[in-house]
Z-matrix of the N, CA and C atoms (Angstrom, degrees):
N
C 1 1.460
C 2 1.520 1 108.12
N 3 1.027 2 133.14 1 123.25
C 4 1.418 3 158.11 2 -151.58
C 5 1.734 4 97.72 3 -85.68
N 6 1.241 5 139.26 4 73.54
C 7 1.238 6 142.12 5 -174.69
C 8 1.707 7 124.95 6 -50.20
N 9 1.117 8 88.44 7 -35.17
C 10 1.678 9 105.95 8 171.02
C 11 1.878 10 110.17 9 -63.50
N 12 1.742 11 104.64 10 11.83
C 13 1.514 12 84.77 11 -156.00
C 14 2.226 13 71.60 12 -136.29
N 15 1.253 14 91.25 13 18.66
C 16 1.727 15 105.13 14 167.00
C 17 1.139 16 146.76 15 -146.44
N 18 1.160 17 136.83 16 149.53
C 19 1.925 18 130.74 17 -152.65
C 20 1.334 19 105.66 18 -122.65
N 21 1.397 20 102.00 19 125.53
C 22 2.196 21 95.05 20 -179.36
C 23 1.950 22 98.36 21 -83.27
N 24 1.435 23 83.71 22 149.81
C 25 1.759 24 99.56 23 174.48
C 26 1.184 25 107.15 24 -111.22
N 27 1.392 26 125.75 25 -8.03
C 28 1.211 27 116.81 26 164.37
C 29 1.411 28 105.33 27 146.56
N 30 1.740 29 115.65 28 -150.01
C 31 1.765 30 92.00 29 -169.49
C 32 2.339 31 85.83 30 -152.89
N 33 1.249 32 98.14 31 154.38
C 34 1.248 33 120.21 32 179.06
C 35 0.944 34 106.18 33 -128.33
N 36 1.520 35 110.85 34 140.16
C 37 1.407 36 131.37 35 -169.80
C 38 1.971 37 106.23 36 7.09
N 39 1.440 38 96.06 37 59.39
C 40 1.546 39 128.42 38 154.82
C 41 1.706 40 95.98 39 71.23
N 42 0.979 41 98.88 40 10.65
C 43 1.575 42 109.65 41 161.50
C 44 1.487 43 126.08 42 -61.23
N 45 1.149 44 129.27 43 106.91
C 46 1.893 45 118.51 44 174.83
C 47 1.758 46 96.70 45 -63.42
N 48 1.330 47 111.55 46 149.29
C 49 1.261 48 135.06 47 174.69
C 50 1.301 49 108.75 48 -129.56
N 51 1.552 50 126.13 49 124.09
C 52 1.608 51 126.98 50 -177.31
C 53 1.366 52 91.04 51 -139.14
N 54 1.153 53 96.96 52 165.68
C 55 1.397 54 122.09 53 -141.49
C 56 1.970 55 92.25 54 -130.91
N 57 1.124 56 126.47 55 82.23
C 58 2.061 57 115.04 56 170.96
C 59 1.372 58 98.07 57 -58.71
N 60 1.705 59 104.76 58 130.41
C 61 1.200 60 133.21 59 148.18
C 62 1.620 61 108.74 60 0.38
N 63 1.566 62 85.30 61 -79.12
C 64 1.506 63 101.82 62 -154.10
C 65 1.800 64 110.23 63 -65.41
N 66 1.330 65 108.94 64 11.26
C 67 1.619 66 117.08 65 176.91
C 68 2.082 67 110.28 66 -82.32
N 69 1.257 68 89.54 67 -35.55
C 70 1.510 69 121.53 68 172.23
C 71 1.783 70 100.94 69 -39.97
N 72 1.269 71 118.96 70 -37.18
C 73 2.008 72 124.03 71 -154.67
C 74 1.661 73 62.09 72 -94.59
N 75 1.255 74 130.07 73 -72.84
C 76 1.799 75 111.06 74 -155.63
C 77 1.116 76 129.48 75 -63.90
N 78 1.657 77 122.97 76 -26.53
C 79 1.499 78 120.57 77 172.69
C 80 1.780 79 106.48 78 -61.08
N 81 1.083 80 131.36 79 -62.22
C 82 1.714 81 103.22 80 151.57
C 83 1.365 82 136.85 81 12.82
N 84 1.437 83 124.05 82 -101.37
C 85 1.281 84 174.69 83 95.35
C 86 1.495 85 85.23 84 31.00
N 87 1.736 86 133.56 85 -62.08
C 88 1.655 87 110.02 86 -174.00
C 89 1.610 88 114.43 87 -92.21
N 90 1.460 89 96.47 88 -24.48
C 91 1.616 90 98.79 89 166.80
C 92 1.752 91 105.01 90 -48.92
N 93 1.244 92 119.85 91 -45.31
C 94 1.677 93 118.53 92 -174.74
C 95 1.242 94 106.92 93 -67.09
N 96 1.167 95 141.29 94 -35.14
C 97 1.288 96 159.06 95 -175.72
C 98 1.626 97 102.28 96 -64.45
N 99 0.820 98 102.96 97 -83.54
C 100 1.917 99 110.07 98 -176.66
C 101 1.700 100 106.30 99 -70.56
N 102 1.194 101 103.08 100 21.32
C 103 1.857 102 94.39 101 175.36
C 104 1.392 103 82.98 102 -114.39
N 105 1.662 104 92.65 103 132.03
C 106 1.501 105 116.64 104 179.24
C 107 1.566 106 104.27 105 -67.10
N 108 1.793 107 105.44 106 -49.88
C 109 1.870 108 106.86 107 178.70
C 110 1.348 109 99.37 108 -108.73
N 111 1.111 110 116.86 109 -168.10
C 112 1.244 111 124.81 110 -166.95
C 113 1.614 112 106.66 111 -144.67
N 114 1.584 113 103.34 112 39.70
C 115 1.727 114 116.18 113 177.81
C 116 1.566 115 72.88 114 -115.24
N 117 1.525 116 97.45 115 -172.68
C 118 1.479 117 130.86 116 179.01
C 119 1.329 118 125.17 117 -56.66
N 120 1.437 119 111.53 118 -44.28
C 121 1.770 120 119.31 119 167.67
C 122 1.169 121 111.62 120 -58.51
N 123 1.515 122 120.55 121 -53.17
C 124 1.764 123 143.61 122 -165.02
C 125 1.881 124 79.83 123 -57.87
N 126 1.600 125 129.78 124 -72.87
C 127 1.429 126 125.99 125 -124.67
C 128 2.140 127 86.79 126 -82.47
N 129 1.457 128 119.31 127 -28.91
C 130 1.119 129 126.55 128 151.29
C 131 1.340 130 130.72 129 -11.13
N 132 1.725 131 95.26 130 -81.43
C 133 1.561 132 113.49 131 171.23
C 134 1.753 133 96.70 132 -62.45
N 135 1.270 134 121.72 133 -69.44
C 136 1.726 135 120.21 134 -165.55
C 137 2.105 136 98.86 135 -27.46
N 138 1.405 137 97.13 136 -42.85
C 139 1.508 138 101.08 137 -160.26
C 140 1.831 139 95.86 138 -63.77
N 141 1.627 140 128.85 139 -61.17
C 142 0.978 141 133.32 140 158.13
C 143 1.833 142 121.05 141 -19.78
N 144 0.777 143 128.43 142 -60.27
C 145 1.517 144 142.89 143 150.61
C 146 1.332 145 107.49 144 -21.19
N 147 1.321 146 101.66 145 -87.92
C 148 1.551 147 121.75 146 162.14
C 149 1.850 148 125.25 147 1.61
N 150 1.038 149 85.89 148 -69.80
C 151 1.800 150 139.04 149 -177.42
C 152 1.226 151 91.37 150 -76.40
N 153 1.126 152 142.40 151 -63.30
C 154 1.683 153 142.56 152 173.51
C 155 0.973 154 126.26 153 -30.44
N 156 1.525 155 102.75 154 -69.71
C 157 1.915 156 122.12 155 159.34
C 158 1.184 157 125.32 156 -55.29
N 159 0.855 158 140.65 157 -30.10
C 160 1.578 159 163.04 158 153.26
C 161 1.524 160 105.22 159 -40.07
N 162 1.325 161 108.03 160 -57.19
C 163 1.632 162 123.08 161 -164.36
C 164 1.449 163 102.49 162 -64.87
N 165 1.770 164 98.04 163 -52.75
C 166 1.589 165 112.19 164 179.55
C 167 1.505 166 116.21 165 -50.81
N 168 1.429 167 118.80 166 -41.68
C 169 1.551 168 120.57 167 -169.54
C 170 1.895 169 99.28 168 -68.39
N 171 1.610 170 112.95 169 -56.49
C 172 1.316 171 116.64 170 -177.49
C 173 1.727 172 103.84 171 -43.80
N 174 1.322 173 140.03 172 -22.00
C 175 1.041 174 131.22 173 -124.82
C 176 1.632 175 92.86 174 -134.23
N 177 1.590 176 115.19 175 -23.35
C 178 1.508 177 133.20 176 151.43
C 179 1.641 178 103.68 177 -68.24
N 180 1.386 179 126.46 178 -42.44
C 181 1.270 180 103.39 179 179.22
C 182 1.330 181 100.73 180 -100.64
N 183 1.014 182 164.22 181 -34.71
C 184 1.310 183 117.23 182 158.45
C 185 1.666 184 146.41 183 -51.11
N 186 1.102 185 86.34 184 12.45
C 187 1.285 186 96.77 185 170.03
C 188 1.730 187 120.35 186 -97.60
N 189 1.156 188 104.83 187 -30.26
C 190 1.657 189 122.08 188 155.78
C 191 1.400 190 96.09 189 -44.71
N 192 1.614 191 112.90 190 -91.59
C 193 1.364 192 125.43 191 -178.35
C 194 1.396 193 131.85 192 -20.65
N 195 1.179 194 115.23 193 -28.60
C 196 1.232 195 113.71 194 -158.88
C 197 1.796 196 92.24 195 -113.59
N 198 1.289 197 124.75 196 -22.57
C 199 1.171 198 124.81 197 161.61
C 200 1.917 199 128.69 198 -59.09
N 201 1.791 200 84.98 199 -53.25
C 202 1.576 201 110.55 200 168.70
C 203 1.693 202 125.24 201 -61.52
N 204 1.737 203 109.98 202 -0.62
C 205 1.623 204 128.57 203 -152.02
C 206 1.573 205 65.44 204 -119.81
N 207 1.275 206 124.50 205 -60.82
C 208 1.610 207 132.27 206 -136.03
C 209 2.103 208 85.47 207 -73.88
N 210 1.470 209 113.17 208 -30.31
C 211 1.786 210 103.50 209 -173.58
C 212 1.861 211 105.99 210 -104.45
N 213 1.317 212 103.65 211 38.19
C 214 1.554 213 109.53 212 -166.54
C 215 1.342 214 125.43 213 70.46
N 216 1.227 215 132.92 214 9.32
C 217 1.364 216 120.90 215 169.06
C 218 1.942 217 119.90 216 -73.67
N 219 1.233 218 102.12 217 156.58
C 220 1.550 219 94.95 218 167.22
C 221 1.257 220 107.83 219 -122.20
N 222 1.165 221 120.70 220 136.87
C 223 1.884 222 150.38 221 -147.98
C 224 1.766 223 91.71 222 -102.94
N 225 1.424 224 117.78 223 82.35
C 226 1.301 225 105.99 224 162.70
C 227 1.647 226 127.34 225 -47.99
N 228 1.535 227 109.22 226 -46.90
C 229 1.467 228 104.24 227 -170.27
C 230 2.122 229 101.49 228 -163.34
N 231 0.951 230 110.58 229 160.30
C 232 1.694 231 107.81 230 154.51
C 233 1.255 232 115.34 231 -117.96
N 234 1.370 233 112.09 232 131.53
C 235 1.450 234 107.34 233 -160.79
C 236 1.428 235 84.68 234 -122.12
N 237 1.764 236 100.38 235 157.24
C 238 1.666 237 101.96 236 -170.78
C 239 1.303 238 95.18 237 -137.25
N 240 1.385 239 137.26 238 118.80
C 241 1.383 240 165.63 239 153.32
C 242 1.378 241 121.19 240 -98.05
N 243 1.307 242 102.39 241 150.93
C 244 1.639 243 119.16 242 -177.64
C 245 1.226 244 130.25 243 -30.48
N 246 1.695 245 107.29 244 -32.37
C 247 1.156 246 117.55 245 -175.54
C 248 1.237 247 109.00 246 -103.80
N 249 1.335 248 130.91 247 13.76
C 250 1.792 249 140.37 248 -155.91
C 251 0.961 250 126.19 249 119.35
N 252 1.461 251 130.65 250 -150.36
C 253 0.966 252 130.10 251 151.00
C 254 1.635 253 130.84 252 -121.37
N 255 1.403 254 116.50 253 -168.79
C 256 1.735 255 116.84 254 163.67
C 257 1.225 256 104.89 255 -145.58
N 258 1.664 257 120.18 256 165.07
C 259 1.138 258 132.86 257 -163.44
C 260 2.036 259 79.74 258 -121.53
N 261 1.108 260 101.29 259 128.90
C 262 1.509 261 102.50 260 -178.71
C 263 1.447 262 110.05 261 -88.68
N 264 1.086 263 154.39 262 109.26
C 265 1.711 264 137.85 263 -165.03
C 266 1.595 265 100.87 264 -122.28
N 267 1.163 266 99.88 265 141.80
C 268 1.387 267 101.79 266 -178.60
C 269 1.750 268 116.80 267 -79.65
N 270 1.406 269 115.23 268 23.13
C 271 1.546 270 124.74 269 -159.50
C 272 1.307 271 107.84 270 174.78
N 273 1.561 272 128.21 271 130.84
C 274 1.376 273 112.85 272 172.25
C 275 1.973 274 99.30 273 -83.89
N 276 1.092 275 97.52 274 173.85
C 277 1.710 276 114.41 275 158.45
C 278 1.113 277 99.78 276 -37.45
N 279 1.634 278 115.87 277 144.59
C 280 1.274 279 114.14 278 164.49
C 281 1.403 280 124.35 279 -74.09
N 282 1.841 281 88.91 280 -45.87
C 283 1.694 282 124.37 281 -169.81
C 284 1.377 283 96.50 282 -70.80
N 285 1.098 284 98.76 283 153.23
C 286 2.230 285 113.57 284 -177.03
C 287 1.754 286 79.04 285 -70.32
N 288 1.919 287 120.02 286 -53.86
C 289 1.388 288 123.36 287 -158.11
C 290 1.875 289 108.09 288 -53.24
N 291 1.147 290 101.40 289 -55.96
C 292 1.293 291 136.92 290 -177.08
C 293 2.164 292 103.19 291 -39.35
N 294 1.552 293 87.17 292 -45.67
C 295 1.614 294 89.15 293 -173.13
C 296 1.756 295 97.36 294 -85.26
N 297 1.437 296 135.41 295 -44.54
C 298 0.788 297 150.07 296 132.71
C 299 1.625 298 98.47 297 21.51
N 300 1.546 299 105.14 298 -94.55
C 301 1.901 300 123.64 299 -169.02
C 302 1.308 301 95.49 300 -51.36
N 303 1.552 302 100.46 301 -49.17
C 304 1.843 303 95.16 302 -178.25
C 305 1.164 304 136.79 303 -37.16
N 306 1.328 305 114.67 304 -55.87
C 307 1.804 306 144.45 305 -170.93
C 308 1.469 307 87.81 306 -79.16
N 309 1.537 308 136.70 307 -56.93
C 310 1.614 309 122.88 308 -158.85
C 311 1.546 310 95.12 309 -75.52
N 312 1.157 311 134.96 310 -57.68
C 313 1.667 312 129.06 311 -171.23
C 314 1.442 313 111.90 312 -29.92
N 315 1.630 314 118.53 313 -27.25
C 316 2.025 315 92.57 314 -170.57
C 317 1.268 316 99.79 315 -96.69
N 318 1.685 317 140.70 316 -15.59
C 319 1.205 318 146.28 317 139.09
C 320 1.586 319 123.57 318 -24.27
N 321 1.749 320 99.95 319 -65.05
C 322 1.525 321 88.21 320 166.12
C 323 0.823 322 123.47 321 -45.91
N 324 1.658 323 126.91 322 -57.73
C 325 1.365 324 141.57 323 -158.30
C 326 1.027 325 115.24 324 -21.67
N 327 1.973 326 103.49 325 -59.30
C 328 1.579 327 147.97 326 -147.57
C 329 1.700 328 98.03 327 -84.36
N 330 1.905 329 112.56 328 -26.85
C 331 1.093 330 90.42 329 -150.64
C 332 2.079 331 80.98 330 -91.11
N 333 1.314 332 111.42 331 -13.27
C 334 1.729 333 116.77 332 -169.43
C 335 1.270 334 101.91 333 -71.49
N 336 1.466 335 115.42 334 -46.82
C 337 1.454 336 116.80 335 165.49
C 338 1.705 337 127.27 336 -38.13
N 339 1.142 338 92.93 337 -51.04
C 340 1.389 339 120.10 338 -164.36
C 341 1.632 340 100.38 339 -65.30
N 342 1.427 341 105.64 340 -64.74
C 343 1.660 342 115.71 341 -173.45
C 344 1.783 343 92.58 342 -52.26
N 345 1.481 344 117.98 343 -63.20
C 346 1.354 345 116.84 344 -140.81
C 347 2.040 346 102.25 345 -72.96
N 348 1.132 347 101.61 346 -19.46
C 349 1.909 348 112.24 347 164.79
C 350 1.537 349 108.88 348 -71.57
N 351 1.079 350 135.92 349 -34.56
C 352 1.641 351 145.45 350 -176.59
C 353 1.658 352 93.84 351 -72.14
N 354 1.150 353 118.12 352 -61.01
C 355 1.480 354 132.95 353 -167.52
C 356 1.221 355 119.44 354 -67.53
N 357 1.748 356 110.30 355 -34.13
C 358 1.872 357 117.98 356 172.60
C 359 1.289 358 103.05 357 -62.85
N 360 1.671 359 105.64 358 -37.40
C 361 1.739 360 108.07 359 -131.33
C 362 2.100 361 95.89 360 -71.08
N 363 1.141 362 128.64 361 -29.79
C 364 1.334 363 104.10 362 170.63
C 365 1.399 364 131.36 363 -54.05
N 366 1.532 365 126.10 364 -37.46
C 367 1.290 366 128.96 365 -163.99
C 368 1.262 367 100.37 366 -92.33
N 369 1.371 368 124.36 367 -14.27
C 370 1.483 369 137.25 368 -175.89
C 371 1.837 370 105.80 369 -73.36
N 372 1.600 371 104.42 370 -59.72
C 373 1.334 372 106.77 371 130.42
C 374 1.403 373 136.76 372 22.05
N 375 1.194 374 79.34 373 -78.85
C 376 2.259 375 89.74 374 -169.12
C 377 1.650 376 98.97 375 -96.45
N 378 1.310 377 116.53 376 -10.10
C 379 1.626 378 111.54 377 156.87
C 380 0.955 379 130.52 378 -78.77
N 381 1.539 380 112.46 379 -42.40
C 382 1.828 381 116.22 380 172.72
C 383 1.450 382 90.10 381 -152.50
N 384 1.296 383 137.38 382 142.57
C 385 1.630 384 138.35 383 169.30
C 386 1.452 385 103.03 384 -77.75
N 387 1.143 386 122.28 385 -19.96
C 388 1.780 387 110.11 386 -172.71
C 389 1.415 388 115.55 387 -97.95
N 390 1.472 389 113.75 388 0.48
C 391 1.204 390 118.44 389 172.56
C 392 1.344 391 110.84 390 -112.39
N 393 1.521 392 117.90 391 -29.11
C 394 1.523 393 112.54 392 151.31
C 395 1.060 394 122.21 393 -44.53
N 396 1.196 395 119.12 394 -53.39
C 397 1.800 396 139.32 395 -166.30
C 398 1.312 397 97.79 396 -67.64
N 399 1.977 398 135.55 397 -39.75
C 400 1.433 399 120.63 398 169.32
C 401 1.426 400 121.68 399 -65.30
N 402 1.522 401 90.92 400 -31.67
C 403 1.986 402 92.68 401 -162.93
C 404 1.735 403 102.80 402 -58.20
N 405 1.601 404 115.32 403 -36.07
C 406 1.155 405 136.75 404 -170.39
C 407 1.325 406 105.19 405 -66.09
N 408 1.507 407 136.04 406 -47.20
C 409 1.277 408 134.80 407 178.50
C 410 1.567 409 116.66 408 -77.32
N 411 1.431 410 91.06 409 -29.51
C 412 2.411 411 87.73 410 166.85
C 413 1.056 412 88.46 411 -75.14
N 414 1.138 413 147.34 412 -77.15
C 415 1.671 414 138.44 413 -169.25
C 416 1.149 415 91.99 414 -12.26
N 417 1.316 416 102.91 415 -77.77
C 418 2.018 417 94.88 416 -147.21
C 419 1.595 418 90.91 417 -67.21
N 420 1.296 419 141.56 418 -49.75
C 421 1.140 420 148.08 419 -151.42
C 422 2.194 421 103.43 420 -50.67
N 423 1.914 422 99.16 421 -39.79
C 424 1.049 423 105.18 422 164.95
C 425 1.460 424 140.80 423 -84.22
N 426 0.834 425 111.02 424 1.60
C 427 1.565 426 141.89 425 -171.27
C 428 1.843 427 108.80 426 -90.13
N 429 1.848 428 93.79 427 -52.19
C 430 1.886 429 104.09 428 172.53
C 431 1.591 430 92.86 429 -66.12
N 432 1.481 431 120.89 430 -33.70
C 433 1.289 432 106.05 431 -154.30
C 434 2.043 433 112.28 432 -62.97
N 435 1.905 434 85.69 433 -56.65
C 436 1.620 435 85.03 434 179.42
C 437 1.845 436 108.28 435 -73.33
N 438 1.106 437 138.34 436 18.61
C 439 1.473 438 123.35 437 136.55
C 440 1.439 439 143.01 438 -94.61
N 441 1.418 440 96.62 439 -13.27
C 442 1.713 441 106.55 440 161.57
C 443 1.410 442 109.70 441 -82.55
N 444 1.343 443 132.39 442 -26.32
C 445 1.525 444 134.33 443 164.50
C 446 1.845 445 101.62 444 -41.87
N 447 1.384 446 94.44 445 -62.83
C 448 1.626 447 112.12 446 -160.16
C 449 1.504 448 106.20 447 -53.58
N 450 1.430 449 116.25 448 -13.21
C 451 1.759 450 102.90 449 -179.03
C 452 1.454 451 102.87 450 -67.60
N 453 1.073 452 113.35 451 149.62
C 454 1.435 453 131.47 452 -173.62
C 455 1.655 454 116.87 453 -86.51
N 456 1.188 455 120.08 454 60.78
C 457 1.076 456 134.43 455 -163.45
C 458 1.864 457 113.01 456 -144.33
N 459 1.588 458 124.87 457 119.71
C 460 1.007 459 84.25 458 -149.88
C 461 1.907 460 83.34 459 -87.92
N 462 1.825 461 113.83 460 -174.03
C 463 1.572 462 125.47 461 4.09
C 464 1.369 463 115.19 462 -99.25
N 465 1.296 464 104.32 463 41.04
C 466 1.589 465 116.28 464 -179.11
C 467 1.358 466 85.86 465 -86.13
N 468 1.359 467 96.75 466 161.93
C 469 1.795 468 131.31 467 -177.13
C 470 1.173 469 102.21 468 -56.42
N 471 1.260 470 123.65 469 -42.78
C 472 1.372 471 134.44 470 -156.01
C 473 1.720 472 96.25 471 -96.67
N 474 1.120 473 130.20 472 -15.92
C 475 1.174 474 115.32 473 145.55
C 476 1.437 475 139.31 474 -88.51
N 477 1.197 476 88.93 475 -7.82
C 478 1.875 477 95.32 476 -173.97
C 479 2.013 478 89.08 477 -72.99
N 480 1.491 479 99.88 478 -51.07
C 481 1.806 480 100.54 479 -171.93
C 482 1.581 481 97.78 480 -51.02
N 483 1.661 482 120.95 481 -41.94
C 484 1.841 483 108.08 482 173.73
C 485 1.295 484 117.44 483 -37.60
N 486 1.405 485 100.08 484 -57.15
C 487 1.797 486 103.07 485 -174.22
C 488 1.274 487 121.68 486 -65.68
N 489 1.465 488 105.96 487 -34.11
C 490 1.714 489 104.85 488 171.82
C 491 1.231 490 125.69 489 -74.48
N 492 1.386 491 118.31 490 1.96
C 493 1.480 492 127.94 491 173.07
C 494 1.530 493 103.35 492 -94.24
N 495 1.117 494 115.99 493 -51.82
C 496 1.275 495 124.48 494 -163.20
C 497 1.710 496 100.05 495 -74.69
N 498 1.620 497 121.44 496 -17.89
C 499 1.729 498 109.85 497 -154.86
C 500 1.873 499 91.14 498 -77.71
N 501 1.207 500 134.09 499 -9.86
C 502 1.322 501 143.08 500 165.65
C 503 1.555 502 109.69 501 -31.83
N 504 1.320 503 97.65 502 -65.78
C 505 1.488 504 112.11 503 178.75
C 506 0.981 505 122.10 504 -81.68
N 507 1.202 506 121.93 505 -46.22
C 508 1.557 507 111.14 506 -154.98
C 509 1.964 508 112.37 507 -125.77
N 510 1.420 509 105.79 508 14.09
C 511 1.174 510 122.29 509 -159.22
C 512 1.527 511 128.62 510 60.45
N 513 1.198 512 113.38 511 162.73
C 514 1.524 513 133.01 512 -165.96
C 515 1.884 514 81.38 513 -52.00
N 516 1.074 515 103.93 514 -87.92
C 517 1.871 516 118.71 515 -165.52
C 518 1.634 517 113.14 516 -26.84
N 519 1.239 518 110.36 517 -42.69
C 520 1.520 519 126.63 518 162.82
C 521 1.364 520 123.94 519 -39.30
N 522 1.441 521 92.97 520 -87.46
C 523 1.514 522 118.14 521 165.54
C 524 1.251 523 108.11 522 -42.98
């Protein structure tokens, strides 16, 4: 990935966080999406939303990271692109187990996120409805997220756990 073609936002639990260019054309495009109106308050909240999902993906890979830190790896950066993000590591897992915790942790993350936004979003509700009504859509929004990870295909999560099951047998290169 061509770094010169990305901007750091800053860093989590001493993590660099960059930001691809080309993520810039979609924050637009989802700010319009999650704005309930389409005056100034509405494109506001859409932007908040925006910013939500965003938070959630950084927050799936650190959860990799901090697993992949926890079996000796070192976490160059999380980089966040159009399509998600990645946890950059300077090394995969050694252990099939090891890659295993790795790949399921940003799933959980997505799926704790996910449950605990579904679960605010009523009482949130009776404080403001449009912020109930967001917390409720990252919920679910995080919820699709850690099960489209989980297909077993790689470089989804759910394929990296394929290969780490399978590198037993047939080796890493195989698998």
């Amino acid at each position: 990935m061509n770094m010169s073609n990305s901007y750091s936002i800053g860093k989590v639990f001493n993590i660099p966080v960059r930001v691809h260019i080309t993520l810039l054309i979609f924050l637009p495009l989802l700010t319009v999406w999650f704005a309930p109106a389409k005056d100034l308050m509405g494109l506001a909240f859409g932007l908040l939303g925006a910013i939500a999902l965003f938070g959630s993906i950084v927050l799936h890979e650190v959860g990799h990271s901090l697993v992949a830190r926890a079996k000796g790896s070192r976490i160059r950066e999380i980089l966040l692109l159009p399509i998600g993000g990645m946890a950059r590591l300077d090394q995969l897992p050694r252990r099939p187990a090891d890659e295993i915790l790795t790949a399921l942790a940003g799933p959980a993350v997505s799926f704790v996120l996910g449950f605990l936004g579904i679960l605010a979003a009523p009482t949130l509700v009776k404080i403001n409805s449009m912020v109930g009504v967001l917390c409720y859509h990252i919920g679910g929004l995080n919820i699709m997220l850690a099960l489209f990870n989980l297909i077993p295909s790689f470089p989804m999560d759910g394929g990296r756990v394929f290969r780490a099951v399978l590198t037993p047998r047939m080796g890493r290169l195989a698998a």
